[in-house]
N, C-alpha and C positions, 0 to 999 in steps of 0.2 A: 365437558359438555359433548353431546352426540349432537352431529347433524346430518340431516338427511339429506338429500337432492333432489330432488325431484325434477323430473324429464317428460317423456311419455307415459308418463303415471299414475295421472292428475287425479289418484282417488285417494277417499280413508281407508274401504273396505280389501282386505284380497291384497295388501300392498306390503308384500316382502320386507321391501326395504327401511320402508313406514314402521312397519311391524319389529324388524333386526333392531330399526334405533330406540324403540319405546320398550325393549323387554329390562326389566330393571328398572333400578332407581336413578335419580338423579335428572338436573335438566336435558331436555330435548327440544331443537328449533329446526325448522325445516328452510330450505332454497329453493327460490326457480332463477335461472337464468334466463334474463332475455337477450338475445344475439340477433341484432336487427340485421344488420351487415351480414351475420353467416345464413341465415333464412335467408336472405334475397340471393345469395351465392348457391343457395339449393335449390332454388327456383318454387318455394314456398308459397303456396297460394294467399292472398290478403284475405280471403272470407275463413282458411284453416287458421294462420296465424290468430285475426279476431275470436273463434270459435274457441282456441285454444287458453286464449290470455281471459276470455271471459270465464273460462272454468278455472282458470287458477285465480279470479277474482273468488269465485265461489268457494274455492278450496282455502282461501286464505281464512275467508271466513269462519269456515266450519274448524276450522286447525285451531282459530281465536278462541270460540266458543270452548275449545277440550285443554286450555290453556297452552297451544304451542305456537311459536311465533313462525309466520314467515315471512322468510326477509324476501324482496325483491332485489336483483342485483342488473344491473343494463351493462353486458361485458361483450365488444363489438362481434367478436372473432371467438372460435373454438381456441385460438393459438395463441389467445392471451388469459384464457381462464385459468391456467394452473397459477400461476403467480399471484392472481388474483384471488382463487380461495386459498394460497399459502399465505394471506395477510391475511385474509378473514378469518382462520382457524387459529392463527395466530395471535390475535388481536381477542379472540372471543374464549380463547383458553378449550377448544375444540380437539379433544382427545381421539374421537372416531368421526367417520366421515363414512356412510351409508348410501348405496345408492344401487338402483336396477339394471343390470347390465344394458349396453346397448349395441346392437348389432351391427349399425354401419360403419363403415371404416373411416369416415371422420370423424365419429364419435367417441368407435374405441381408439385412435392414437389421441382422442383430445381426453381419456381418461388412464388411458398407462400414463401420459405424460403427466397426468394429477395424481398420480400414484407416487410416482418417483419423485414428486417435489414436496408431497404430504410428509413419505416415509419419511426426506431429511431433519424432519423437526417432530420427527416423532409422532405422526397421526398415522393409526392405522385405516386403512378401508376395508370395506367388506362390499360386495358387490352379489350380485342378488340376481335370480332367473325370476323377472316380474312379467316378462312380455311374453312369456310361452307357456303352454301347460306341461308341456316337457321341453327341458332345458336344450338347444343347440347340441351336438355331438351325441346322444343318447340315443337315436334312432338312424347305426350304421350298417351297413351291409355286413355280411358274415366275415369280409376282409378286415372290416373297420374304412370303409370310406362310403362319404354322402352318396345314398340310393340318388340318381339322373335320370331316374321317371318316377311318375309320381304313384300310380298305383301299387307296386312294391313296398314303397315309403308307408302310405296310408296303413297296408295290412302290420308291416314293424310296428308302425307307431300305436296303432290299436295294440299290440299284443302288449307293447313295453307299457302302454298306460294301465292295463290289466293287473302287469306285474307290480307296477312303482305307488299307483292310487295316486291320490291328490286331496289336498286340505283347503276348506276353502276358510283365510283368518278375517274374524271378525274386526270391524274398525278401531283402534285404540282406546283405552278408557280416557276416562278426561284427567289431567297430569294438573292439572293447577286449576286457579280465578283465569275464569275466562278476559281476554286481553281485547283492547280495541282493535279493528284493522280499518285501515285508510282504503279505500275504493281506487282500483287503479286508474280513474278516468277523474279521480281528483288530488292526484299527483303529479307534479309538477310538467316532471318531462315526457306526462303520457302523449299528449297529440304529437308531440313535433317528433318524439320517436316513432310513431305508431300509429299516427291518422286517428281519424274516427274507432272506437274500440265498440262501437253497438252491433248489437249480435242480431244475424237473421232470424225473424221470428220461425222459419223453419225448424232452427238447431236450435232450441234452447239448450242449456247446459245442464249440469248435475248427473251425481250418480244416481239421482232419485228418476229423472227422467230416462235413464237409459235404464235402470231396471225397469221401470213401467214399460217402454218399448220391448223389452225383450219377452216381456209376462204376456203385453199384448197377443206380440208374435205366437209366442208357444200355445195360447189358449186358442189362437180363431186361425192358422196358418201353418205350422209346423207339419199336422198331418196332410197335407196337402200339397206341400212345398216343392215336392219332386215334379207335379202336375204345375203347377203355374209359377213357379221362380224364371222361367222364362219371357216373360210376359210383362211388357213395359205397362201399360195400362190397368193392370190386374195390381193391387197391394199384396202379393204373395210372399214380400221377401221382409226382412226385420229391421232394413235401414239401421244398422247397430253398426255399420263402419266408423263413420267418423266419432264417434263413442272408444269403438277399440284403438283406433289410430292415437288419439288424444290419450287414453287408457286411462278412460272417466268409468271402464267396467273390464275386467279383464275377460281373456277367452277359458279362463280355470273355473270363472262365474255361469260365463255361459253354457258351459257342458253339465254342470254342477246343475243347473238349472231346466237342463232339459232329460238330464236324469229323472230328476224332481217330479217332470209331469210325467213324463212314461214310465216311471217305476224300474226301467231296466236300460244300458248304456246299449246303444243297437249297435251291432255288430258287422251290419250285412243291409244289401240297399233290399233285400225280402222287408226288414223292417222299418215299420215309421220311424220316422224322423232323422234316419242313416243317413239321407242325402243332404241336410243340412250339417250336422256335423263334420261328414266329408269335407264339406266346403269349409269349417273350423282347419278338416288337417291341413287342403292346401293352404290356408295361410303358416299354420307351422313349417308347412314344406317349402314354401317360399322367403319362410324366414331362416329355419336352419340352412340353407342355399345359401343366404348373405353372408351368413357366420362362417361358414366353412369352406366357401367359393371367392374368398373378397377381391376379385376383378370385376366382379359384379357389380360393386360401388363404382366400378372405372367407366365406366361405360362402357365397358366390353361383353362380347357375345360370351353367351355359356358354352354354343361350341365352335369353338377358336377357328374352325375353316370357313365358317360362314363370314368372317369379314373381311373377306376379300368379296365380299358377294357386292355388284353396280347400283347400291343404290342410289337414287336422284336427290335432289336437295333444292329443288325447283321450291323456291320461297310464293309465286305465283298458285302453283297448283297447292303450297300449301296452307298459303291463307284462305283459299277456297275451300278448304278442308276443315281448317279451324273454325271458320263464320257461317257454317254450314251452307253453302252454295256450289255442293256438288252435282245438283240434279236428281240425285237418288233420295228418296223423300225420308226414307228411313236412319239414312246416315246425318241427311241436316237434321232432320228432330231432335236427335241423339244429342248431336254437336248444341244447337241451341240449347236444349234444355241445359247442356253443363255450363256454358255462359251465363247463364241467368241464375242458375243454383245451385251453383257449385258440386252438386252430382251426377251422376248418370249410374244407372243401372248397369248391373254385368252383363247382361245377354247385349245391352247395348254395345257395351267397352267393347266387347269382342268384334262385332259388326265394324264400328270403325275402327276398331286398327287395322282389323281385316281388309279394309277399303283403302286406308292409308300406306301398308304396306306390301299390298298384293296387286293391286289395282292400278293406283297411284305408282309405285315401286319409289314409296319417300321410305329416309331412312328411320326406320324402328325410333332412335337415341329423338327425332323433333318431336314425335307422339308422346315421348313417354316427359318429354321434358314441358309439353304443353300442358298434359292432364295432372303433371304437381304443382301447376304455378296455375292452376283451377280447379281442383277438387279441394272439396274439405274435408275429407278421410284422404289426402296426401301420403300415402306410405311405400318408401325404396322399397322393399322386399315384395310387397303386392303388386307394386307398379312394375317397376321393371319384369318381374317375373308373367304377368299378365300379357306386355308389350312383346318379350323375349317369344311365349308361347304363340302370339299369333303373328308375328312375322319368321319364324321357323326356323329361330335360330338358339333356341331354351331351350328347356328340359322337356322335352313330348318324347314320344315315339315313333310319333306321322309329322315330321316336320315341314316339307314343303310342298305336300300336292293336298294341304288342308288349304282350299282360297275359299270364303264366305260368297255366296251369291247374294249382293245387299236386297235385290228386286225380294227373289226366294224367302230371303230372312223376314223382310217385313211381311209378308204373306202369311208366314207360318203364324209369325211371333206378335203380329200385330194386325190379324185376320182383316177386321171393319177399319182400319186405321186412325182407331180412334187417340191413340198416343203422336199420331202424325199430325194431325189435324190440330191438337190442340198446340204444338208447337213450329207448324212450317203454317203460318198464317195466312198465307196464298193460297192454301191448299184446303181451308176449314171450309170451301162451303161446296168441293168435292165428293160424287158419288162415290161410294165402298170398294164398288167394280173397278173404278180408274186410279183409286187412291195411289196404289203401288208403281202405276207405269201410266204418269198424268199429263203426257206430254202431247197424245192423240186429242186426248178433250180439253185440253186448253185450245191448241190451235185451233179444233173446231168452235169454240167461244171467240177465237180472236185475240186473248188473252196472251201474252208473254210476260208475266210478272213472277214467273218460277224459271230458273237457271235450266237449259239442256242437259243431258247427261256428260258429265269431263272428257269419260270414258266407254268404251265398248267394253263390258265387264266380260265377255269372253274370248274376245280378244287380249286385253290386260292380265286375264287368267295365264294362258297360254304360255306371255312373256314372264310371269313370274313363276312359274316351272321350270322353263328354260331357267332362269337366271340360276336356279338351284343345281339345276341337273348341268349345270357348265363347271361347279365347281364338282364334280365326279369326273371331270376327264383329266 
């Protein structure tokens, strides 16, 4: 028997490893792993984990219906799973063991180490590029080592997709009588392992959902996207992260797909739609980073002299930060909204770490370790690479005299404040004119029900310059 694994993969369609175990004859049953104990050690958000376990409800289904079984397994620890599928492979007469590569470094020692205990008894594996449209390592400098800025990378990695193409596989045919499946939320150990399992009606699950979001996107926003992806207030962007993170749709789907409407891969930000794809490469550039940089998983800087850099670890300033009560109207909006919904937009994410680590001068490793243990697109390679990039210590080229001005930002990015408003609730029945800097027209109202600013943002500026320019002497 062939079994697959299933990880960040959670679809039928576009899925390698899916695909490697059903070619041929003979039975096929698929895994998911749940590791409650190793998610809470990752700092795993409870609305991703739900978001997650509800699509492998789904997937178990749709697997049932094409006659392939899949099992649930509850295995605490990364560091106890190889023994654990060396009795299930064992026990099930499990000749091949299939499955997506995975790029972080607890992942992959927790699957060499299930390599080396399969091989002893004879199961092969085969491991599989499911998470990237081009595989980690494929896009190197002329030397052979990972491009450390990202626009080099981009133009590689356009050429080498040119030369390599890409296949997008159709979901498996159906292999047998379709099979019962049990509803994970009427099994036994669902609550006391795993709380409440109901899903936000924001994120519904399914690959049928994320392709409709994406079809959305491309028909009423793609041409446009370079004009208002900025723009918290504005639907510009395609919400297709926690989709990709979960890998309820791959990113081999989505390029596939925006070929589909423009007829031609754009090359250059002259043409439509360029600028979202771009943003397809930085996640490849973020993720081939993990693969080929793995101190990155450590919590360590990309570049190594930056940490010695003072920064603070003030738990005061930084709960002020996380429950948005910094005074800056644009950074608590941001901060709420991801409290309450598990996401935030990018032009946001930038603004506060910006604020967090420039402003504030808290250390990069609290921001990046708050927004996984709260978003529901939770991904190391986007996170940390995001976090790394606006505290100036990643992969840029302008690393430390980039400080966001939060006042500046919402002005540009949130003209009428209508994004503010609708989540700094003190602020909702504020003129347009004060929205950005509401401290003069509260006072004149009498009003103190909004926090003062923490900080002088140019003075804060100033000291995180210095703090950079100290480590040059």
């Amino acid at each position: 028997m062939k079994l697959v694994w299933l990880r960040n993969d959670l679809r039928l369609a576009d899925n390698p490893a899916l695909r490697h175990a059903c070619a041929g004859d003979g039975p096929v049953a698929a895994l998911f792993i749940i590791s409650p104990t190793q998610w809470r050690q990752h700092k795993m958000a409870p609305i991703r984990q739900r978001f997650m376990l509800a699509q492998v409800d789904e997937l178990g289904r749709e697997l049932a219906a094409l006659g392939i079984p899949l099992q649930l397994l509850r295995v605490e620890t990364f560091a106890e799973v190889p023994a654990v599928l060396a009795n299930l492979c064992r026990e099930q007469g499990v000749t091949q063991l299939c499955a997506n590569q995975a790029i972080e470094l607890d992942e992959q020692r927790r699957d060499h180490a299930v390599s080396a205990a399969l091989a002893e008894q004879g199961v092969s594996c085969h491991w599989l590029n499911g998470c990237c449209v081009l595989p980690p390592g494929r896009v190197l400098t002329g030397s052979g080592e990972m491009f450390k800025v990202f626009t080099p990378f981009s133009r590689a990695w356009l050429k080498a997709l040119d030369e390599d193409g890409f296949v997008i596989h159709r979901a498996p045919a159906r292999r047998g009588e379709p099979l019962p499946w049990l509803p994970l939320a009427e099994r036994a150990w669902a609550d006391e392992a795993l709380g409440e399992l109901t899903v936000d009606p924001r994120w519904p699950v399914g690959e049928a959902e994320a392709l409709r979001r994406l079809n959305i996107f491309l028909e009423q926003a793609v041409l446009d996207y370079g004009e208002t992806r900025d723009f918290p207030a504005i639907a510009g962007t395609s919400v297709l992260s926690p989709y990709l993170a979960a890998g309820i749709i791959s990113p081999r789907q989505c390029v596939a797909a925006l070929q589909q409407r423009l007829g031609y891969r754009p090359q250059s930000k002259a043409q439509p739609g360029f600028v979202w794809l771009n943003e397809l490469v930085w996640r490849e550039f973020y993720r081939h980073l993990l693969v080929l940089i793995p101190t990155l998983s450590m919590n360590r800087p990309f570049k190594p002299e930056t940490a010695a850099l003072p920064w603070s670890w003030d738990p005061d300033a930084f709960a002020a930060w996380c429950e948005g009560r910094t005074g800056y109207p644009i950074v608590d909006a941001a901060m709420r909204c991801l409290n309450t919904t598990g996401w935030m937009h990018n032009r946001l994410r930038m603004i506060v770490a910006s604020f967090l680590t420039k402003d504030l001068h808290i250390h990069w490793r609290l921001g990046e370790d708050y927004f996984m243990s709260r978003l529901i697109d939770g991904d190391l390679a986007a996170n940390n690479g995001g976090w790394q990039w606006a505290a100036g210590t990643g992969a840029d080229a302008a690393p430390y005299f980039r400080v966001f001005n939060p006042t500046t930002q919402g002005q540009r990015f949130d003209p009428q404040g209508e994004f503010i408003r609708t989540w700094v609730t003190e602020l909702a029945d504020i003129p347009a004119t004060y929205v950005h800097q509401p401290h003069d027209w509260l006072r004149l109202k009498g009003r103190q029900d909004y926090p003062a600013p923490m900080v002088d943002h140019a003075v804060a500026r100033v000291r995180a310059i210095e703090m950079f320019r100290s480590l040059e002497k």
